[in-house]
C-alpha positions as CSV (number, residue, x, y, z in Angstrom):
1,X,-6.0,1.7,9.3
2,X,-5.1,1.4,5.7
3,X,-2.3,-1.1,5.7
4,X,0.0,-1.1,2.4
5,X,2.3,-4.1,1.9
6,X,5.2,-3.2,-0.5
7,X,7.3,-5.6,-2.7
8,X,8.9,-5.1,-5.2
9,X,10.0,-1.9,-4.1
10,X,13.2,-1.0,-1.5
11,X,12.5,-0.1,2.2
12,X,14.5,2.9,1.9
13,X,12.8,4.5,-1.3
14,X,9.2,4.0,0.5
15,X,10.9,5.5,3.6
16,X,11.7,8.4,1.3
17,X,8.1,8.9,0.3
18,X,6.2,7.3,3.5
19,X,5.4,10.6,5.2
20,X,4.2,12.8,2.3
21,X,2.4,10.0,1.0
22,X,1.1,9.2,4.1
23,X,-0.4,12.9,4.5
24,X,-2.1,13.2,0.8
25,X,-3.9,9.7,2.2
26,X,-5.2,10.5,5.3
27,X,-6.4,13.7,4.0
28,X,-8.4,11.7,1.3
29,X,-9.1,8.9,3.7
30,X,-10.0,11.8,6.5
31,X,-7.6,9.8,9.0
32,X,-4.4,10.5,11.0
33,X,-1.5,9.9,9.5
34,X,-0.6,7.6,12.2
35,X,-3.8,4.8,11.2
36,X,-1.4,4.0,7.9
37,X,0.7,1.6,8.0
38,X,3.2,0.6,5.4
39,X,5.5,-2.7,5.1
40,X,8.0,-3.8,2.6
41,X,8.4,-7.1,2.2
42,X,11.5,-8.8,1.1
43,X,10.7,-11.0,-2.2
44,X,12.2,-13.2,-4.6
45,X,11.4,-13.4,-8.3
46,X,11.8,-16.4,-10.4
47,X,10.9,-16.4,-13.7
48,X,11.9,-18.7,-16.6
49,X,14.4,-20.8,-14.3
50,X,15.8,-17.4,-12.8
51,X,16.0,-15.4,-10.2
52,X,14.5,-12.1,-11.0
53,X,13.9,-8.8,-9.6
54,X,10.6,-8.6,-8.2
55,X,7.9,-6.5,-9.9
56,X,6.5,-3.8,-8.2
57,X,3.0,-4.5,-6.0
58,X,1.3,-3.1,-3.1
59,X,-1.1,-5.1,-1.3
60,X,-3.8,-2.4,0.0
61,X,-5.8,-3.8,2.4
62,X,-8.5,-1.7,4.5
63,X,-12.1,-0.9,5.6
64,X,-13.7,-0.2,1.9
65,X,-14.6,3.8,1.2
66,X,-15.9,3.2,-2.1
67,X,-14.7,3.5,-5.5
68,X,-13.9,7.1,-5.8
69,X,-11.7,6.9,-3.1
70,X,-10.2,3.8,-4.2
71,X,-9.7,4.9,-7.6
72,X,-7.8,8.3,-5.9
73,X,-5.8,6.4,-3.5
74,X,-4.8,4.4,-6.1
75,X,-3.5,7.9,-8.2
76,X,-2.1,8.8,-4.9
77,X,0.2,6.1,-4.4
78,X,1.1,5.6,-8.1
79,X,2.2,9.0,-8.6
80,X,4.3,8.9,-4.9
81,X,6.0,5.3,-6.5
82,X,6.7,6.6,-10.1
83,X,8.1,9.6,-8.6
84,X,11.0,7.4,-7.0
85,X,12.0,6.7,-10.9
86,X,10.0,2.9,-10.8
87,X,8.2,2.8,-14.4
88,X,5.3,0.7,-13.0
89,X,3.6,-0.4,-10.7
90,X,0.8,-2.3,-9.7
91,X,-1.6,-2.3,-6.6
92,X,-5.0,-4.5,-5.4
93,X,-7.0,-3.7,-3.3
94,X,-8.9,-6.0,0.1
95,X,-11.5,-5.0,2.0
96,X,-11.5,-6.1,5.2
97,X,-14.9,-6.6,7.0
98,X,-16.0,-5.1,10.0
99,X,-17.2,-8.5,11.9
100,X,-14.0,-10.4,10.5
101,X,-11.6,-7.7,12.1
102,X,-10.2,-8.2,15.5
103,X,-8.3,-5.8,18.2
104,X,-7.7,-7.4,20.9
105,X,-9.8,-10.1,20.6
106,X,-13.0,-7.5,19.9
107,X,-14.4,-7.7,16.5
108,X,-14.8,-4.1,15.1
């Protein structure tokens, strides 16, 4: 149920990468590939009185598997995004909790 929310970045380049990278995760994350979900959201940057491109950031927001995972998930989708010719990128992570998460009105 990973959820990754993109900006900074086109739709079409994550669609170029979403299904690859969506393996290498749920293979760490020992998930389907269909629990990910991935968004890119449109953005404006404004910086010093200008419009400006906005910098790279993914939003990773999921049920917490520790920090070795993290820190490989992380690797995962840096090395997917860099590969796409982006020089950076940054990424935070929030754990949702179990009691605070609702399907259908049923807390997990």
């Amino acid at each position: 149920m990973p959820h990754l929310i993109v900006r900074g970045i086109q739709a079409e380049q994550m669609a170029a990468i979403s299904e690859p990278l969506a393996v290498e995760l749920a293979a760490l994350c020992g998930c389907g590939t269909d629990n990910f979900t991935i968004e890119c959201l449109q953005t404006t940057g404004v910086f010093a009185g200008k419009v400006v491109e906005s910098f790279p950031f993914i939003e990773v927001a999921w049920f917490e598997r520790g920090q070795e995972v993290r820190d490989q998930f992380a690797q995962i989708v840096t090395k997917y995004v860099l590969s796409l010719g982006i020089p950076e990128v940054e990424m935070a992570f929030v754990a949702y909790q179990k009691e605070s998460y609702y399907a259908n009105g049923e807390h997990f």
